[in-house]
LOMARMAR-796567 format. One record per atom (N, C-alpha, C): atom name; x negated, y negated, z. Coordinates in Angstrom, 2 decimals, always signed. Atoms other than C-alpha are relative to their C-alpha. Last residue first. Layout:
// residues N
atom atom->CA, c1->X, c2->Y, c3->Z
...
END
This chain:
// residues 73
atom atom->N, c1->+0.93, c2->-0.02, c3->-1.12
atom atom->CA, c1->+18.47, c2->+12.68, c3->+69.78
atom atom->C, c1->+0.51, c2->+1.54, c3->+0.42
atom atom->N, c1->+1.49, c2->-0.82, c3->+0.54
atom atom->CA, c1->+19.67, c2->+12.99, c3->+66.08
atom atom->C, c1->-0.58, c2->+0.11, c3->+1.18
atom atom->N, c1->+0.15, c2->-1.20, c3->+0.93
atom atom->CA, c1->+23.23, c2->+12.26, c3->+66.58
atom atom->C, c1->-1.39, c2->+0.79, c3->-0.29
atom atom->N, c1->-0.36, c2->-0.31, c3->-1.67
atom atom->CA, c1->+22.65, c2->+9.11, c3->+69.07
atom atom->C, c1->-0.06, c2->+1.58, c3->-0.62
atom atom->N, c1->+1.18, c2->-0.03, c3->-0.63
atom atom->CA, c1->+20.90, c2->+7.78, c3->+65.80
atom atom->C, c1->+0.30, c2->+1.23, c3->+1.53
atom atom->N, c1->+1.49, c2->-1.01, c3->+0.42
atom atom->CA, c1->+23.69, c2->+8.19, c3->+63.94
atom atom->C, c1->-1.25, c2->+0.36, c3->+0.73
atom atom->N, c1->-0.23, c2->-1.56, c3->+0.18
atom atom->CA, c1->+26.22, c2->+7.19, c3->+65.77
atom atom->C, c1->-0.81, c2->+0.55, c3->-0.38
atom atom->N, c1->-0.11, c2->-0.84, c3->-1.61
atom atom->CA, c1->+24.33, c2->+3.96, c3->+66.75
atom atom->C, c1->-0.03, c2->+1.43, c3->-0.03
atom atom->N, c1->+1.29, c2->-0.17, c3->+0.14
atom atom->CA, c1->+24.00, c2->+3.43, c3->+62.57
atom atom->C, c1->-0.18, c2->+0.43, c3->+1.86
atom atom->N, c1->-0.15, c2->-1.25, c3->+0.41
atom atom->CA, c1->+28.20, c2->+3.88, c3->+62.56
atom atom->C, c1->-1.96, c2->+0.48, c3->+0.34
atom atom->N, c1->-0.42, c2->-1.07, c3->-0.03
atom atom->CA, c1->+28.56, c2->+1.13, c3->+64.74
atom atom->C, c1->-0.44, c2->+1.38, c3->-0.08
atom atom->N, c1->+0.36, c2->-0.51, c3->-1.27
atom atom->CA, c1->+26.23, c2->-1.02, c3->+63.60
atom atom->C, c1->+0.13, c2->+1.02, c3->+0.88
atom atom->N, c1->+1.46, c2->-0.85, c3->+0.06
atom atom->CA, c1->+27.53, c2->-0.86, c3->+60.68
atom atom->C, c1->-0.53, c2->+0.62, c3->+0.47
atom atom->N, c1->-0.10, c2->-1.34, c3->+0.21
atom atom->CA, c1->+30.82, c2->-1.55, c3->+61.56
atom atom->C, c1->-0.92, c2->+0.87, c3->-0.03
atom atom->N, c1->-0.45, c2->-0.89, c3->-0.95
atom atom->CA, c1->+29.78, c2->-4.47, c3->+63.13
atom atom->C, c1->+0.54, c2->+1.52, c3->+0.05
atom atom->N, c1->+1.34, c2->-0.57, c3->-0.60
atom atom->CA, c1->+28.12, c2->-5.91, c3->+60.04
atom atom->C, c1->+0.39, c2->+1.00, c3->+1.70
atom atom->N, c1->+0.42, c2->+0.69, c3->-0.55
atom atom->CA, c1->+31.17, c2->-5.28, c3->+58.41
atom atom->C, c1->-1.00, c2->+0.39, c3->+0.81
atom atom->N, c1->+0.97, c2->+0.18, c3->+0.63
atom atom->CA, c1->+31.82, c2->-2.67, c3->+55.55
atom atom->C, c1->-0.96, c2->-1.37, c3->+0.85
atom atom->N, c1->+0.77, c2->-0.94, c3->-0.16
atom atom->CA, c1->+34.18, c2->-1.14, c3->+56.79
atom atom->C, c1->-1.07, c2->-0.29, c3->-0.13
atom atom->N, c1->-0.14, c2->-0.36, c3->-1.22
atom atom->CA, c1->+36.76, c2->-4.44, c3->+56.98
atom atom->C, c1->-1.07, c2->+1.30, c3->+0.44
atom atom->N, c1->+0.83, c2->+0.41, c3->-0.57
atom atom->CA, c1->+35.59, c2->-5.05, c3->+53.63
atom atom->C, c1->+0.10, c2->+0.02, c3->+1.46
atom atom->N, c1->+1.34, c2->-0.72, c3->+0.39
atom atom->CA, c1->+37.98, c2->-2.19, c3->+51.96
atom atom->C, c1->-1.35, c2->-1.61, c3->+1.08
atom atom->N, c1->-0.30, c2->-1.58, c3->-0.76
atom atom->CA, c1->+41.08, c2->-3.81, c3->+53.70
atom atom->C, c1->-1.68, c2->+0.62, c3->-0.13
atom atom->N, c1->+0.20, c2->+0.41, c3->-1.13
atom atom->CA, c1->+39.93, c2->-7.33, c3->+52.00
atom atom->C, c1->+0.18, c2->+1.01, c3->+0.92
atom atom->N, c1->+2.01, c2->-0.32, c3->-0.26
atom atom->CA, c1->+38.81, c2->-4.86, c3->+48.94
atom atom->C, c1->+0.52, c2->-0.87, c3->+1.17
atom atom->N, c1->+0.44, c2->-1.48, c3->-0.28
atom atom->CA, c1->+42.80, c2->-3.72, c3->+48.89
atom atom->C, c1->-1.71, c2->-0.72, c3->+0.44
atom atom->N, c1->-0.35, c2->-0.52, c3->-0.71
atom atom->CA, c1->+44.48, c2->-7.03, c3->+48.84
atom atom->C, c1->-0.87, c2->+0.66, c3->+0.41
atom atom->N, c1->+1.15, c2->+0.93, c3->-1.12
atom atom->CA, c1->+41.99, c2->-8.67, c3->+46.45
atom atom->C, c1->+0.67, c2->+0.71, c3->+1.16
atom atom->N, c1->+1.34, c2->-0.25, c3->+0.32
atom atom->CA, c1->+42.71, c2->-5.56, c3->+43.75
atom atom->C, c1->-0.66, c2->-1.14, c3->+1.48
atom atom->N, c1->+0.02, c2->-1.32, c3->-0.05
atom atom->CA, c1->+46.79, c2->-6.06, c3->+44.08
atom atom->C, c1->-1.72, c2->+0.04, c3->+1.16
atom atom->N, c1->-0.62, c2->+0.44, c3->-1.57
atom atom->CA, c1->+46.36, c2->-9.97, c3->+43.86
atom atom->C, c1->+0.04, c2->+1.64, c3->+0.68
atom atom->N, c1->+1.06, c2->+0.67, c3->-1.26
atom atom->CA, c1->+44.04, c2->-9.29, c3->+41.16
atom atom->C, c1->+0.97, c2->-0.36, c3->+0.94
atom atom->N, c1->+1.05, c2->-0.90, c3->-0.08
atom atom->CA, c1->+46.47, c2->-6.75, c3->+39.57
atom atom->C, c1->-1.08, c2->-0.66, c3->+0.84
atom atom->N, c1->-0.65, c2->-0.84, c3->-0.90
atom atom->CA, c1->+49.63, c2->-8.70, c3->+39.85
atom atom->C, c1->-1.31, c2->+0.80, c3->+0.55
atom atom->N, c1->-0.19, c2->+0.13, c3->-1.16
atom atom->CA, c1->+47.90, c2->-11.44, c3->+38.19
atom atom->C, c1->+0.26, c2->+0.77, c3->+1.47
atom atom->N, c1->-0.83, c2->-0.03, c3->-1.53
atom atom->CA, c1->+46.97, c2->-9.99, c3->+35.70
atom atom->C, c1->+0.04, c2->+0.07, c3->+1.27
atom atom->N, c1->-1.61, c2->-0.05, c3->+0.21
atom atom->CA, c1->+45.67, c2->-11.89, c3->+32.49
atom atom->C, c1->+0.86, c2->+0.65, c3->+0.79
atom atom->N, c1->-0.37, c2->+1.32, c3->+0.54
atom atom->CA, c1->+42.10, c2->-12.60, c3->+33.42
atom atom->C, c1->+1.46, c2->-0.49, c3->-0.27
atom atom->N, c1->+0.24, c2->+0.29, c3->-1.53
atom atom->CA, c1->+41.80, c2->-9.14, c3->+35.41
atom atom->C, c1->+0.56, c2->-1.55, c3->-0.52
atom atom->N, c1->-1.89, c2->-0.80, c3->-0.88
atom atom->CA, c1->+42.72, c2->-7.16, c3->+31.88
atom atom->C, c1->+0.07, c2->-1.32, c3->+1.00
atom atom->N, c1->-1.06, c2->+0.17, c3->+0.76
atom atom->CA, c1->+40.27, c2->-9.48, c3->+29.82
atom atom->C, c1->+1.17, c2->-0.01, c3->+0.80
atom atom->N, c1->-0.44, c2->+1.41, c3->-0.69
atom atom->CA, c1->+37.67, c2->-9.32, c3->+32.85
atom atom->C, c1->+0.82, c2->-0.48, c3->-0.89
atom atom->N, c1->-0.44, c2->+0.10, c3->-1.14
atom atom->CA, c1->+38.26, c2->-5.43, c3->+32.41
atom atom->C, c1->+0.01, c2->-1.76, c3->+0.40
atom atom->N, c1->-1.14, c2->-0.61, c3->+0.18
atom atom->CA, c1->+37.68, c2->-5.44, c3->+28.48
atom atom->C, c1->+0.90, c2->-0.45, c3->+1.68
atom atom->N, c1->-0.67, c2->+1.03, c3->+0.27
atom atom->CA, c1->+34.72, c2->-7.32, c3->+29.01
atom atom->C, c1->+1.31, c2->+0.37, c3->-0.19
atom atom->N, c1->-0.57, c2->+1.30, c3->-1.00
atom atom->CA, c1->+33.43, c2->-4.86, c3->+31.30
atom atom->C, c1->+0.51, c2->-1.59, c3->-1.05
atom atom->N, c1->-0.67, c2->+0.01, c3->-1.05
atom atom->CA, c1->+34.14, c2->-2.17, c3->+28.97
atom atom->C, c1->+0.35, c2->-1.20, c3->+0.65
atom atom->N, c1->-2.39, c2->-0.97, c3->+0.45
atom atom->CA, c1->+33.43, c2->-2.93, c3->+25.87
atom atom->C, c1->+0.37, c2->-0.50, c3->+1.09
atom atom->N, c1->-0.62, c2->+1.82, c3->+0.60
atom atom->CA, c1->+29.26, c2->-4.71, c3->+27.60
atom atom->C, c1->+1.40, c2->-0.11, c3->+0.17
atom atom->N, c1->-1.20, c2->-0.13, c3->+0.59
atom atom->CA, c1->+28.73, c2->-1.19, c3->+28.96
atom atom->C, c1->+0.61, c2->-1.00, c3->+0.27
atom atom->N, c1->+0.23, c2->+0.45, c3->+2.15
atom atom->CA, c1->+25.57, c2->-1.52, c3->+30.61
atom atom->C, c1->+0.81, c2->+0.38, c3->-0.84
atom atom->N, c1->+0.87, c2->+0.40, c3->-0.01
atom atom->CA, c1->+26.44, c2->+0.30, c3->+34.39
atom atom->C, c1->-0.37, c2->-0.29, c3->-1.99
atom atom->N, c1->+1.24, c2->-0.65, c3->+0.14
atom atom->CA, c1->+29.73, c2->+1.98, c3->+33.94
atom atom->C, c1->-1.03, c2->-1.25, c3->-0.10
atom atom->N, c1->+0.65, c2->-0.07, c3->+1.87
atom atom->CA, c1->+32.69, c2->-0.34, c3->+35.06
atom atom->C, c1->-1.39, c2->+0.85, c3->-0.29
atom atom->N, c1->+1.00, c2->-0.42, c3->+0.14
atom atom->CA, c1->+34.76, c2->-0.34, c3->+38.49
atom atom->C, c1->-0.06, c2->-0.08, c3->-1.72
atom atom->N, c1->-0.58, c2->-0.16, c3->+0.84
atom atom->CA, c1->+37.69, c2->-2.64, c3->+39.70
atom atom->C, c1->-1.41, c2->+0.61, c3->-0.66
atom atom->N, c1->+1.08, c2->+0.50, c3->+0.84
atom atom->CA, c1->+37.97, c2->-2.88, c3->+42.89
atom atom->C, c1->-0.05, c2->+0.42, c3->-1.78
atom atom->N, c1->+0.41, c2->+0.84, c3->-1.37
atom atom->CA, c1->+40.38, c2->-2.13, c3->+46.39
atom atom->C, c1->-0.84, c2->-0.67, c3->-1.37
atom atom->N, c1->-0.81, c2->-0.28, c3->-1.61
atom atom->CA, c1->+43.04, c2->+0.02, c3->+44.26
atom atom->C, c1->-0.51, c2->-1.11, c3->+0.35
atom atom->N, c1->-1.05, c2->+0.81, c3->-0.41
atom atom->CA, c1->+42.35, c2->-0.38, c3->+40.51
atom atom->C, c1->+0.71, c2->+0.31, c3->+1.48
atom atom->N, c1->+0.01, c2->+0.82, c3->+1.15
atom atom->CA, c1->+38.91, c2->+1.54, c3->+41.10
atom atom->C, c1->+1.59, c2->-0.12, c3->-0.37
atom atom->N, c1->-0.98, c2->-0.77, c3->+1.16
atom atom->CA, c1->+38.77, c2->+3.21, c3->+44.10
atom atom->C, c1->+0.52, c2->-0.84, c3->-1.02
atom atom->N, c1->+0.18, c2->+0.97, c3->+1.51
atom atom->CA, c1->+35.16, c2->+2.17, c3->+46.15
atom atom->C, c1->+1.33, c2->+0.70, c3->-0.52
atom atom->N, c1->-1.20, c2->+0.73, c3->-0.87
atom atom->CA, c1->+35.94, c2->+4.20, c3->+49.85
atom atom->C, c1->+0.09, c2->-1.22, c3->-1.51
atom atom->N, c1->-1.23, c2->+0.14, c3->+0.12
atom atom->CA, c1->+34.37, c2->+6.92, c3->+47.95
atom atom->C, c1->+1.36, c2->-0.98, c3->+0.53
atom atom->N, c1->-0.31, c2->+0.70, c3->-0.78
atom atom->CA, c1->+30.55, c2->+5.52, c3->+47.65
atom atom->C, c1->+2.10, c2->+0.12, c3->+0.09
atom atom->N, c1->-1.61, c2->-0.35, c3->-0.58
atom atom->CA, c1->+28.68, c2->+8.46, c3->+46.36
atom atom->C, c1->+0.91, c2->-1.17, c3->+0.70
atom atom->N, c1->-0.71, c2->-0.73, c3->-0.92
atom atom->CA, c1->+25.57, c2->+6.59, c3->+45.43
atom atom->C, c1->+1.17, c2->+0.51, c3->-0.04
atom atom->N, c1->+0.41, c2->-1.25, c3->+0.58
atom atom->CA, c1->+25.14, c2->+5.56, c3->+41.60
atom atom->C, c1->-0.01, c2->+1.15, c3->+1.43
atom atom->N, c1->+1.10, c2->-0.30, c3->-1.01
atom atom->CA, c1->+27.66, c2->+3.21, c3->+42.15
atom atom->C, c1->-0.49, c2->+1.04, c3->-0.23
atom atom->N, c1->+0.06, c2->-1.20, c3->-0.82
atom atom->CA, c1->+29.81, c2->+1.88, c3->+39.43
atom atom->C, c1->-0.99, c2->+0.61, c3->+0.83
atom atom->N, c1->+0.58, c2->-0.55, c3->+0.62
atom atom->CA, c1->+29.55, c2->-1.48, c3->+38.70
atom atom->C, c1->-0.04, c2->+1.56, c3->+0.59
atom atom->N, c1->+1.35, c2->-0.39, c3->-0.36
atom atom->CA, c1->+31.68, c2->-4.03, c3->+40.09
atom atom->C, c1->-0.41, c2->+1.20, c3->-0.84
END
């Protein structure tokens, strides 16, 4: 993915994803080079973002958007 121009630290590039500067052709072809040839690394990389999408569910959301709100009353 593309690097976020938010703060998004739960993103860690070869952990859960595999980040690239925004328009930087090199790069991301470089990375679906790497990703194309290891295995270890996309099995690694799918591990981690199925962990990493667990936060990111609509129930989490919800969650956290409650907190918030309950926070401002």
């Amino acid at each position: 993915t593309t690097v976020p121009t938010a703060p998004t630290p739960q993103l860690i590039d070869g952990e859960n994803c595999c980040l690239v500067p925004v328009g930087d052709v090199g790069i991301l072809k470089t990375a679906v080079q790497t990703l194309s040839n290891d295995a270890d690394l996309c099995k690694k990389l799918g591990q981690g973002a199925a962990q990493l999408a667990k936060q990111f569910s609509w129930g989490k959301i919800a969650e956290e958007t409650a907190v918030f709100y309950q926070s401002l009353m």
